[in-house]
FIVEX-416534 format. One record per residue: x, y, z of N, C-alpha, C, O, CB in turn. Coordinates in steps of 0.2 Angstrom, whole numbers, plus 5000, padded with zeros to 4 digits. Glycine has a CB too. Layout:
residues N
XYZXYZXYZXYZXYZ;...
end
This chain:
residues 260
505951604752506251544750506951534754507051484758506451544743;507351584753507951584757507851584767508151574772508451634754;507251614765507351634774507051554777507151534783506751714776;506451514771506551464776507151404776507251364780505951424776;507651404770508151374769508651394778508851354782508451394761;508751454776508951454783509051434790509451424794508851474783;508151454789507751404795507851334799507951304804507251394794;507951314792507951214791508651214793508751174798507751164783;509351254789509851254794510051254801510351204803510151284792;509851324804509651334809509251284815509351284821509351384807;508751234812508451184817508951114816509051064820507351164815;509351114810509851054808510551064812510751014814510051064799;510851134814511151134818511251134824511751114826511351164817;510651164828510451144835510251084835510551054840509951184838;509951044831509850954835510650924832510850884835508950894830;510950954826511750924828512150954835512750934836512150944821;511850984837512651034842512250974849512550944853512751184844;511450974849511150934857511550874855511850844859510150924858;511650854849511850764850512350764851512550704853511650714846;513050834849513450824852513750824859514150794862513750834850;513250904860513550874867513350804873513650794879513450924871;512950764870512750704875513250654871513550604874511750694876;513350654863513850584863514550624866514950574866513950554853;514650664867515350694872515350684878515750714882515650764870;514750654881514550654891514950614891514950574886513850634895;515350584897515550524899515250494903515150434903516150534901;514750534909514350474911513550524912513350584912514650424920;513350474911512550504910512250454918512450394919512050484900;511650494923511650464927510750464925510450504922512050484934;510550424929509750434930509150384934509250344938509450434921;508550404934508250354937507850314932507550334927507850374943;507850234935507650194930506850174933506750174939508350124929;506350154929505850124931505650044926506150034922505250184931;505350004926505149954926504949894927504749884933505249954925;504849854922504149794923504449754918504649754913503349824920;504249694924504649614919504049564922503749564927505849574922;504249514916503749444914504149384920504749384919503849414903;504049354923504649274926504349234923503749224924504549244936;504649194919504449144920504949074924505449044922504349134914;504749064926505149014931505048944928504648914925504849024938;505548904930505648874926505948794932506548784932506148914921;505648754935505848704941505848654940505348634937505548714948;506448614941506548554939506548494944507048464947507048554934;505848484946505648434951505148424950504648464948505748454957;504948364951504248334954503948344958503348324958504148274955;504048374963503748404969503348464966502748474967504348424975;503648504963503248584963503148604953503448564949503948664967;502848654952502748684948502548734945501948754946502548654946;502948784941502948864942502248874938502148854932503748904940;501948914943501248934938501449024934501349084935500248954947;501649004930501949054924501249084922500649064922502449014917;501549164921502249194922501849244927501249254927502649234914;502349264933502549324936502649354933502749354927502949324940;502649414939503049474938503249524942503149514948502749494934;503849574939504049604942503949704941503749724936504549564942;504149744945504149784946504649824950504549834956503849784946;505049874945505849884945505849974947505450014945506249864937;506349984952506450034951507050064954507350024958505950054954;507450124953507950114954508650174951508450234949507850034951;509250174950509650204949510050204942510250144941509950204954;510250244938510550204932510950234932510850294933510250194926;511650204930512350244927512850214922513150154921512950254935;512750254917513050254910513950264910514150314908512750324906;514350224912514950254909515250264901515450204899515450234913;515250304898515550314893516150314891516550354893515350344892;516350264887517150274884517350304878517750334877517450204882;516850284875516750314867515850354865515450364869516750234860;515850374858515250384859514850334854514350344850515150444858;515250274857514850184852514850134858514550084858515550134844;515150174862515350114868515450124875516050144877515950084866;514850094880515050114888514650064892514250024889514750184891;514750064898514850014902514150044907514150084911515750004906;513549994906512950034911513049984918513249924918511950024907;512750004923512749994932512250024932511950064929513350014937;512249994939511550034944511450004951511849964954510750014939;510950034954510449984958509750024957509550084955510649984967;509549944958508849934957508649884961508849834962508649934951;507949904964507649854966506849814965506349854965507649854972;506949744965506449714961505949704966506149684971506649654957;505349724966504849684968504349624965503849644962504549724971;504549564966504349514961503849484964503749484970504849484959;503549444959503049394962503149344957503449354952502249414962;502949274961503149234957502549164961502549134967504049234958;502249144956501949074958502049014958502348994953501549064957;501748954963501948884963501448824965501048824969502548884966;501548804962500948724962501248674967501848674967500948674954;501048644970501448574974501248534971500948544966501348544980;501448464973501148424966500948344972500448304972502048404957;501448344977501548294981501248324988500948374987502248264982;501348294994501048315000501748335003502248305004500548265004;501548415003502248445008502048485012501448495013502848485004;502448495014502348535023502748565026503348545025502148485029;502548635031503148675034502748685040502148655041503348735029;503048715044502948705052503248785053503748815052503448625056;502448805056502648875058502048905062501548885062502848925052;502248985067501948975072501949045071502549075071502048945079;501249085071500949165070501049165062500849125058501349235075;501449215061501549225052502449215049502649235044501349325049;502749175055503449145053503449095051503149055055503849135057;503649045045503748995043504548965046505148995044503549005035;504448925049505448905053505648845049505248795048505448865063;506548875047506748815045506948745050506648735055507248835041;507248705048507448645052508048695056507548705059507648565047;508248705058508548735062508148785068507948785074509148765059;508048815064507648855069507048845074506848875078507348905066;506848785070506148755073506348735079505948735084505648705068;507048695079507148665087507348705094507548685099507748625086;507148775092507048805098506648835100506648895103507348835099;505848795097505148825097504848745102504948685102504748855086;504548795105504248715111503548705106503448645107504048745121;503248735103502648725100502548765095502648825096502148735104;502248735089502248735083501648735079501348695082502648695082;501348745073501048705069501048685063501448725059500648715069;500848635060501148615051500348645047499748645047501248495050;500848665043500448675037500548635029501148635026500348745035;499848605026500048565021499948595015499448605013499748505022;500448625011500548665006500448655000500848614997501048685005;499748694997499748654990499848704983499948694977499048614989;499848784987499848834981500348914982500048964985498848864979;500948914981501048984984501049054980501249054974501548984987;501049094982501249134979501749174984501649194990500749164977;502549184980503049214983503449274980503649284974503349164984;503549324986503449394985504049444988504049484992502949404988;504549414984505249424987505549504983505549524978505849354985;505949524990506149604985506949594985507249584991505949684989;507349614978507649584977508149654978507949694973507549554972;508849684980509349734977509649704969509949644969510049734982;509549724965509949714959510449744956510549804959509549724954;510749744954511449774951511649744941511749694938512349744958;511549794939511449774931512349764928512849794932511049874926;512449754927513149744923513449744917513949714915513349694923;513049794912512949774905513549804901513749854905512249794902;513949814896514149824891513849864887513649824883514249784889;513649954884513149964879513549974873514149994874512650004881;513149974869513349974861512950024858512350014859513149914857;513150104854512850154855512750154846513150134842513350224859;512150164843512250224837512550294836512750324841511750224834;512450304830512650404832511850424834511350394833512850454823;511950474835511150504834510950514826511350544822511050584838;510250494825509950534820509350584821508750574820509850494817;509450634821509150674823509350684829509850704832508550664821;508450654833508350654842508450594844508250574849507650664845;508650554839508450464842509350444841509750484838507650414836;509550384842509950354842509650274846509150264849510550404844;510150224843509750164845510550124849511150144848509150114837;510350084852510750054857510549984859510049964859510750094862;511149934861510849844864511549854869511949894868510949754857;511349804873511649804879511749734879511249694876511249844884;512349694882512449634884512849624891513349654893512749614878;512549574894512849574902512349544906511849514904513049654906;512549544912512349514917511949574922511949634923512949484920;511449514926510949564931511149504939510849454940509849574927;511549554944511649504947510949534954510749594955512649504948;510749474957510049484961510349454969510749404969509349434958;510149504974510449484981509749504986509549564986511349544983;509249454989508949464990508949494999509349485004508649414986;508349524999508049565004507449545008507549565014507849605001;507049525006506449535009506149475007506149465001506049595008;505949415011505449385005504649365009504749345015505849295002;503949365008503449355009503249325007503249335000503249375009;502849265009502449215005501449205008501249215014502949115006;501249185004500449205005500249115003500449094997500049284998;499949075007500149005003499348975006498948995010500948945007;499348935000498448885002498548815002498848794997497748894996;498248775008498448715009497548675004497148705001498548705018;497648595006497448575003496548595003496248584997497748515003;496248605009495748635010495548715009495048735011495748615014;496048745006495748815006495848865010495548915011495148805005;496248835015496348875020497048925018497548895015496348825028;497248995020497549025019498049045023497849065028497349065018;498749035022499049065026499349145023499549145017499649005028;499349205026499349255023499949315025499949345030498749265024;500449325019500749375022501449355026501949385028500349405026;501349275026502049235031502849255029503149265023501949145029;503049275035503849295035504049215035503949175038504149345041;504749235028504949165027505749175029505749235029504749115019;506349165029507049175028507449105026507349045028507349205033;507849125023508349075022508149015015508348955014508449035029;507549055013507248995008507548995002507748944999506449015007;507549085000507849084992508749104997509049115002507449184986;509049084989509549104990509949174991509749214986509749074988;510249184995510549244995510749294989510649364989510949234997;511149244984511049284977511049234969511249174969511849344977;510649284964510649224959510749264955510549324957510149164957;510849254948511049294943510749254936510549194935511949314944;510749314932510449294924511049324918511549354920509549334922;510949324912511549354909511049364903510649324902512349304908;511049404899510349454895510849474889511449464888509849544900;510249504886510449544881509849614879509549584874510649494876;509849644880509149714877509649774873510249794873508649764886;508949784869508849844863508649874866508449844871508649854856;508449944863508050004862508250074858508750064854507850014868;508050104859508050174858508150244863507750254868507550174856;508650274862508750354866508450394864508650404858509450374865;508050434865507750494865507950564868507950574874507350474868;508150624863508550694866507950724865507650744860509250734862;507550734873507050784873507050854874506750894872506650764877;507550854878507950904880508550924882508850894887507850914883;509050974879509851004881509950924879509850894874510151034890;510150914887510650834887510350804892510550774896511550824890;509750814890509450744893509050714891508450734890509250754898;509050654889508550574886508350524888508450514894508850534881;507950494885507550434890507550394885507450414879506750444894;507650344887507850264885507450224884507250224890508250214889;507050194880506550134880507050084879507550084875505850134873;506850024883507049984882506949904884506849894890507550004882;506849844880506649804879507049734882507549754884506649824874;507049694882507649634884507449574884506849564882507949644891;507949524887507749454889508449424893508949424891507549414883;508149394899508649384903508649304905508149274906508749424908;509249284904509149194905509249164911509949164910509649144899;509149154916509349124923509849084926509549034928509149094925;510549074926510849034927511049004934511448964935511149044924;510749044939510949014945510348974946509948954942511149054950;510248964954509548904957509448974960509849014962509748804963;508748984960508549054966508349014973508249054978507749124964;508348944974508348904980508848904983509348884981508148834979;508848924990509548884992509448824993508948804994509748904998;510148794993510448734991510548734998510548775002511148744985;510848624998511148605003511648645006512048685003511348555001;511748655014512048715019512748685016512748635013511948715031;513348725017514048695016514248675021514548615021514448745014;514148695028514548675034513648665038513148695038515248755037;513848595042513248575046512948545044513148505040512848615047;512148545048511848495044511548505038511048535040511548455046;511548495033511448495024510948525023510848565019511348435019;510348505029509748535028509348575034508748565036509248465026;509748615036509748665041509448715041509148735045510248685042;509448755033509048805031508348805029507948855029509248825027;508148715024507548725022507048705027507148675032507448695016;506348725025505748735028505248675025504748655028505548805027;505448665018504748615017505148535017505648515016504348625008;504548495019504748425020504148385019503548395019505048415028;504448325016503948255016503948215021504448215025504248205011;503348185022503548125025503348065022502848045019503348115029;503948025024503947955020504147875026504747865029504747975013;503547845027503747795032503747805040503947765044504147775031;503547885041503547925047503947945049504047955055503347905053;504647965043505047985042505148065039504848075033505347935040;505348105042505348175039505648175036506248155038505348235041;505648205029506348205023506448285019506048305015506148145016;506848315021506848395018507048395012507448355009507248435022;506648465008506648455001506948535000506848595003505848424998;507348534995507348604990507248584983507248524980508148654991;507148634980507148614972507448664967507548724969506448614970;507548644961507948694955507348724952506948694949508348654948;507648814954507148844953507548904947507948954949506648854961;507348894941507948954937507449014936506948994938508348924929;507449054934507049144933507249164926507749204925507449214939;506749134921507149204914506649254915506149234918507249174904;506649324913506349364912506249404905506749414901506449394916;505549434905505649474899505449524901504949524904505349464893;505849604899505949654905505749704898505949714892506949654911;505349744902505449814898505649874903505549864909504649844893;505949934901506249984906506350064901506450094896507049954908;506150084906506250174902506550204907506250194912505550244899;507350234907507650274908507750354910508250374907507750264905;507550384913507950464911508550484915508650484921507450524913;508850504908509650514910509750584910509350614906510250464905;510150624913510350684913511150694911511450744912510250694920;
end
């Protein structure tokens, strides 16, 4: 009797002394993996987002700690995202091998071809940088639970589009630039749970939602002419008219952690 009373002390004191030394870490670092939903969201008559995308995250995580209720998470990570779109009108871009050229660029191409765009799928890889605020429990036991509030700011990299015109024909793998904008951001909020599997180290489930607030299209150029950068255009009266659209990104993201 007493010797298992003891025991139960004995496994009561080791999982109290692991949870203190990790609520006494000031930063815990680790690598992050995960997987998010897009749903995109575009407010034009020209296009329509064939929901939902998705993405796949991977990447670096750092915890700073102030208290052991309260720290400030960062990182990098990078998204590789997919994301689909409908046309709705007759639009068109002009490009030669697997480049798609904006209106600037196209004027120093002697020969060219148009393609008439009716379905894409686009395939941009994003650097991310998290910004969050975290909010800690104590541990209980092995677990302790946590929400996070902040911003995910996105600066993009790479983008690829795979597109089908009105006949079925494919354009595949096309290098595009200047299309999305350079950077857009969302501002979230996610729960989950801490896990002490080992010493001081745990792994994070965690859960979220992030709301879009920038355009991920670039917008009219600031300096020049307005429509320098984009690629798709109408025509109207034999008149070419260039187009961008409001294109916003919320996500629902899940992610697991291992921190050291």
């Amino acid at each position: 009797m007493y010797k298992h009373i003891f025991l139960l002390f004995s496994i009561l004191n080791c999982i109290n002394y692991q949870a203190q030394q990790i609520e006494d870490k000031k930063i815990q670092m680790g690598i992050v993996l995960g997987s998010s939903l897009n749903i995109n969201k575009s407010e034009s008559k020209i296009v329509k987002a064939n929901n939902p995308g998705y993405d796949f995250t991977i990447g670096m995580d750092l915890i700073k700690n102030f208290n052991r209720n309260l720290g400030f998470n960062a990182g990098i990570e990078f998204d590789f995202s997919t994301m689909k779109y409908q046309f709705q009108d007759s639009i068109f871009y002009d490009y030669k091998e697997n480049i798609i050229y904006s209106k600037s660029d196209k004027n120093n191409l002697e020969t060219y071809k148009q393609f008439t765009l009716l379905e894409r799928k686009q395939k941009p890889i994003f650097l991310s940088i998290p910004t969050m605020f975290i909010f800690k429990t104590d541990f209980i036991g092995y677990n302790r639970y946590f929400a996070k509030f902040g911003m995910r700011h996105n600066f993009i990299l790479k983008e690829f589009v795979t597109d089908i015109d009105v006949k079925n024909n494919i354009n595949d793998k096309m290098k595009i630039s200047k299309d999305l904008a350079f950077y857009s951001g969302s501002i979230g909020i996610t729960g989950g749970t801490e896990w002490n599997y080992s010493g001081s180290s745990t792994i994070q489930f965690e859960l979220g939602y992030f709301y879009g607030i920038t355009n991920l299209q670039r917008n009219d150029a600031i300096i020049g002419d307005v429509d320098k950068h984009k690629t798709l255009y109408i025509k109207e009266n034999n008149n070419i008219i260039y187009k961008t659209f409001n294109n916003t990104r919320n996500q629902l993201s899940f992610k697991i952690s291992f921190l050291f």
